[in-house]
TITISE-275186 format. One record per residue (C-alpha): x, y, z; residue in three letters; chain. Coordinates in steps of 0.05 Angstrom, whole numbers. Example, Ala and Ser with C-alpha at 12.3 -4.5 7.8 and 13.67 -1.06 7.14 Angstrom:
<sites>
+--------+--------+--------+-----+----+
!      X !      Y !      Z !  aa ! ch !
+--------+--------+--------+-----+----+
!    246 !    -90 !    156 ! Ala !  A !
!    273 !    -21 !    143 ! Ser !  A !
+--------+--------+--------+-----+----+
</sites>
This chain:
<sites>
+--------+--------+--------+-----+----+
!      X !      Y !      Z !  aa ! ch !
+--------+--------+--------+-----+----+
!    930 !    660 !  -3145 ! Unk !  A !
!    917 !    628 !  -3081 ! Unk !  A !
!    867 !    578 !  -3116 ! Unk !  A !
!    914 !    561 !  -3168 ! Unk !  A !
!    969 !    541 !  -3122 ! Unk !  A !
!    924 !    492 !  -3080 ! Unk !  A !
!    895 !    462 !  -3150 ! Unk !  A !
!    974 !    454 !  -3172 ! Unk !  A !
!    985 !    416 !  -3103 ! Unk !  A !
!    916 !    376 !  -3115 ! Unk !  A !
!    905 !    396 !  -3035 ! Unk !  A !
!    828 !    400 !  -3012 ! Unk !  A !
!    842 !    430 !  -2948 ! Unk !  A !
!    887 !    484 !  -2981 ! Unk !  A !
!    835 !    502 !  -3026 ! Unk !  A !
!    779 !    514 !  -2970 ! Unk !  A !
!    827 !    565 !  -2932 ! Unk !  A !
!    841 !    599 !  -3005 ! Unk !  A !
!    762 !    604 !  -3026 ! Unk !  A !
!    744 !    626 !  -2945 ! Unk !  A !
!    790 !    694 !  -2965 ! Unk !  A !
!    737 !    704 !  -3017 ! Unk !  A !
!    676 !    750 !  -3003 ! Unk !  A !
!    600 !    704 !  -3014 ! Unk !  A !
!    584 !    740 !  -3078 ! Unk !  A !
!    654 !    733 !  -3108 ! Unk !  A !
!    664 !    660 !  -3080 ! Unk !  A !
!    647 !    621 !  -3147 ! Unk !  A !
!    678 !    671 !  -3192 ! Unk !  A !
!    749 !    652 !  -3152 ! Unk !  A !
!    736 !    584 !  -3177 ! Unk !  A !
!    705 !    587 !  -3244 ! Unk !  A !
!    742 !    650 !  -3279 ! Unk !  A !
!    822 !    676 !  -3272 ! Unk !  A !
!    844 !    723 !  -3313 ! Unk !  A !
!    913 !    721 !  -3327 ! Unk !  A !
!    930 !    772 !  -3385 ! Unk !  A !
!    873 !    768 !  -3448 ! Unk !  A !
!    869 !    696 !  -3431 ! Unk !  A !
!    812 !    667 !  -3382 ! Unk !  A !
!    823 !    606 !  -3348 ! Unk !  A !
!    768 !    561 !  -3305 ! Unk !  A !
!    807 !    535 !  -3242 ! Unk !  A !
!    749 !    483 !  -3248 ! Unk !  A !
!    776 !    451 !  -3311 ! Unk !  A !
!    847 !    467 !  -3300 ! Unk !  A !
!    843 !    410 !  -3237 ! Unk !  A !
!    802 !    357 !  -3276 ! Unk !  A !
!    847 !    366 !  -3329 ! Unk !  A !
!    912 !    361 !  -3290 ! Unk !  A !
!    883 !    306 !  -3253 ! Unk !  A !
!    874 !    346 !  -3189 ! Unk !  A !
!    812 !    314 !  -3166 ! Unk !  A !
!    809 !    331 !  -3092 ! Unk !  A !
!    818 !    402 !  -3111 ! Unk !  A !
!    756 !    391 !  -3166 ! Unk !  A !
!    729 !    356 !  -3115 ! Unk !  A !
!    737 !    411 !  -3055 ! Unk !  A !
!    714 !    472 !  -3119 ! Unk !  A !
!    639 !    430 !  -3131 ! Unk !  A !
!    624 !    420 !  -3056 ! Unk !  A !
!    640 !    492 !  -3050 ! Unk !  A !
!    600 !    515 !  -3114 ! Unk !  A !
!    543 !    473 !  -3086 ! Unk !  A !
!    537 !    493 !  -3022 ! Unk !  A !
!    478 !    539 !  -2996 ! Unk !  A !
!    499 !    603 !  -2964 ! Unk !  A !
!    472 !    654 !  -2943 ! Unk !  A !
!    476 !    733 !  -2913 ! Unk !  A !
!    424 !    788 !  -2893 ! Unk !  A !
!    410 !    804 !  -2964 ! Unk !  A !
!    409 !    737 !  -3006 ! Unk !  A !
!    426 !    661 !  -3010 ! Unk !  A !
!    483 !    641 !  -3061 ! Unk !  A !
!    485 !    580 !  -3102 ! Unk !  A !
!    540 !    572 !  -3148 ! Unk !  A !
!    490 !    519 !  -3188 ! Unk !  A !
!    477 !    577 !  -3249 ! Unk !  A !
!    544 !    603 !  -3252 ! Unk !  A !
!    576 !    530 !  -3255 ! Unk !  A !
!    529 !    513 !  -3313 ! Unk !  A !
!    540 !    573 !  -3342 ! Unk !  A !
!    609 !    578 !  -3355 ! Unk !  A !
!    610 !    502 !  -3365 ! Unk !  A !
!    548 !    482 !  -3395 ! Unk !  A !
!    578 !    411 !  -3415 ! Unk !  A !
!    613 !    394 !  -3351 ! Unk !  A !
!    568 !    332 !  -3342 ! Unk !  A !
!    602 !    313 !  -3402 ! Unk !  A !
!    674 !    328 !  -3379 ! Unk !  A !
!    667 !    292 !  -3319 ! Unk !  A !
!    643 !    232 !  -3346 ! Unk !  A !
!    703 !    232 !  -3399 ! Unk !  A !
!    757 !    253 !  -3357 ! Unk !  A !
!    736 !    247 !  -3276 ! Unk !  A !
!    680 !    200 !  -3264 ! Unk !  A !
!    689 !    196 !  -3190 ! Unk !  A !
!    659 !    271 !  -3194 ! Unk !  A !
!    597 !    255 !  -3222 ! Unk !  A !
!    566 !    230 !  -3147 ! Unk !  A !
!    593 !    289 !  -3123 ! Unk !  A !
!    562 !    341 !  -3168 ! Unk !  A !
!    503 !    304 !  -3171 ! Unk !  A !
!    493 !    298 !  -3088 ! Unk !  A !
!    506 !    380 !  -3098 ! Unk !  A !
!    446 !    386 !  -3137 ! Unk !  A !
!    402 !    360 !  -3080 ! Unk !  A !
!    382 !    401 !  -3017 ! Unk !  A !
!    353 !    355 !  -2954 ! Unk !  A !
!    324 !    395 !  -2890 ! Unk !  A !
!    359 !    376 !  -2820 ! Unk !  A !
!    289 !    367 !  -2798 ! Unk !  A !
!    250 !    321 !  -2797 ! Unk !  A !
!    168 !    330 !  -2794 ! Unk !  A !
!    136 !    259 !  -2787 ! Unk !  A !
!    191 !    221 !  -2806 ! Unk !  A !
!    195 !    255 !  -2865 ! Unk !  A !
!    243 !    296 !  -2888 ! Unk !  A !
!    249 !    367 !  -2943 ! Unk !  A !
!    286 !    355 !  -2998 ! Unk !  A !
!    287 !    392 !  -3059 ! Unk !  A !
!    326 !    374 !  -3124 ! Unk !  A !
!    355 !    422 !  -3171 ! Unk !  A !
!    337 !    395 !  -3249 ! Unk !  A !
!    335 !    452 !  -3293 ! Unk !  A !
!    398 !    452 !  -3327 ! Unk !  A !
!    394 !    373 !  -3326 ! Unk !  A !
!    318 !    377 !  -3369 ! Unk !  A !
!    338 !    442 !  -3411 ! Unk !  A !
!    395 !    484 !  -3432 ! Unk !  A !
!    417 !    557 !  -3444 ! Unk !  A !
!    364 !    559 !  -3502 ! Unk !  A !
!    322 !    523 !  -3469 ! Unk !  A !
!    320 !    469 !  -3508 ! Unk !  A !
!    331 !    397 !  -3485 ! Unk !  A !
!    387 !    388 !  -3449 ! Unk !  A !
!    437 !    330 !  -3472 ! Unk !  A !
!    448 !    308 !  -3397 ! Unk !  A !
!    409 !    242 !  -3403 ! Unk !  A !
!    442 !    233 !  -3467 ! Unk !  A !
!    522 !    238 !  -3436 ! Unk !  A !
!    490 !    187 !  -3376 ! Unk !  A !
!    473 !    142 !  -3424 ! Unk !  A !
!    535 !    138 !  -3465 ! Unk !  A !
!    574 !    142 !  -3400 ! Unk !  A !
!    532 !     70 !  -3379 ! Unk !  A !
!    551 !     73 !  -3302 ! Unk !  A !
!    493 !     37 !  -3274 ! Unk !  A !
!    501 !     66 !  -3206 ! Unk !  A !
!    503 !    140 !  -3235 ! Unk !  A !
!    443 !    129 !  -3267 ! Unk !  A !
!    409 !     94 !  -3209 ! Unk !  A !
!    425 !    167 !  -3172 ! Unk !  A !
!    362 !    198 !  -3141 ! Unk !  A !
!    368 !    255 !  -3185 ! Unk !  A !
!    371 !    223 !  -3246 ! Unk !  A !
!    318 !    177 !  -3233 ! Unk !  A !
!    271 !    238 !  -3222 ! Unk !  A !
!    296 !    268 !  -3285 ! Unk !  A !
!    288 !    203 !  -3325 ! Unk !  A !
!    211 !    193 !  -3304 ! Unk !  A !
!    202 !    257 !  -3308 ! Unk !  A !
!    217 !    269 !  -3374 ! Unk !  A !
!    191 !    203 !  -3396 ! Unk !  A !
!    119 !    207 !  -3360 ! Unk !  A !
!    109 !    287 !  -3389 ! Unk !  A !
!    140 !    283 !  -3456 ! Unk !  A !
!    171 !    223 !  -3482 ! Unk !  A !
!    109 !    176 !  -3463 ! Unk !  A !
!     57 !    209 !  -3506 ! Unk !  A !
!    110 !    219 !  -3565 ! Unk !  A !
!    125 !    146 !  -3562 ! Unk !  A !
!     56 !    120 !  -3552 ! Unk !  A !
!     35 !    163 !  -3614 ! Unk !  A !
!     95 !    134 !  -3656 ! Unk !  A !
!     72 !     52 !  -3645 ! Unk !  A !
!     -9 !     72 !  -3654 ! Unk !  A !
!     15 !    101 !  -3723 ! Unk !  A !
!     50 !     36 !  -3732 ! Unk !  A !
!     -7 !     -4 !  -3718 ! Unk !  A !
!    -56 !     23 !  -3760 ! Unk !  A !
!    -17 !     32 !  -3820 ! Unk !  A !
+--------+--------+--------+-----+----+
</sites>
């Protein structure tokens, strides 16, 4: 395919033109699923493996950019974490100069401005929970990954209170009382 060939020549640019061929609601699908016989292959992975970072990189800006028609807005956010519900994970083992870029992806900020203030509006859930909802391991593959700058990110500074101030701060507190008194 046309998104194949730009991955293989780890071009950016060529990899805009290919994805612009591709109708909205078909866009991330071009990028996250071929199927070539019985096999199917994630374009995705095939470039962070290979090493083609600006063609991973060119695929996430895509996949997290806002667009929109008459009838809806698409998002490739769900479908990313859906097919690839450790990529946090990959990225941070085998192309951690992705990780700012996924993570800026996850945050929309308004071109307006209403005070000096400014919209924004960050997208957490599959950083807090997973396909079962159940605690996502996000936070965990940060950690181990130890990049102080990643972790500085505003995203993950909102996730990190967040969880920490409604769930892990009562759980803790609970845990030291106990050790006091007994």
């Amino acid at each position: 395919t046309i998104v194949m060939k730009a991955i293989n020549v780890n071009s950016g640019k060529m990899l805009k033109k290919a994805v612009a061929c591709a109708p909205r609601g078909k866009r991330a699908l071009w990028v996250l699923n071929v199927q070539v016989g019985t096999q199917s292959i994630s374009p995705l992975m095939w470039a962070i493996e290979t090493g083609s970072l600006d063609a991973a990189r060119a695929i996430i800006i895509d996949l997290l950019t806002i667009r929109a028609d008459r009838d809806r807005y698409y998002y490739g956010m769900d479908i990313l974490f859906e097919r690839h519900w450790n990529i946090i994970q990959r990225l941070c083992l085998d192309a951690p100069g992705l990780l700012p870029t996924l993570l800026d992806g996850l945050i929309w900020r308004s071109r307006i401005t209403e005070n000096g203030q400014r919209r924004v509006n960050y997208y957490i859930k599959h950083l807090v929970v997973d396909s079962d909802w159940g605690f996502a391991k996000a936070i965990e593959w940060f950690t181990e990954f130890g990049d102080p700058k990643i972790v500085c990110h505003p995203i993950l500074s909102l996730v990190t209170d967040m969880v920490w101030g409604r769930v892990a701060y009562r759980t803790f507190l609970y845990g030291k009382a106990w050790f006091l008194f007994t």
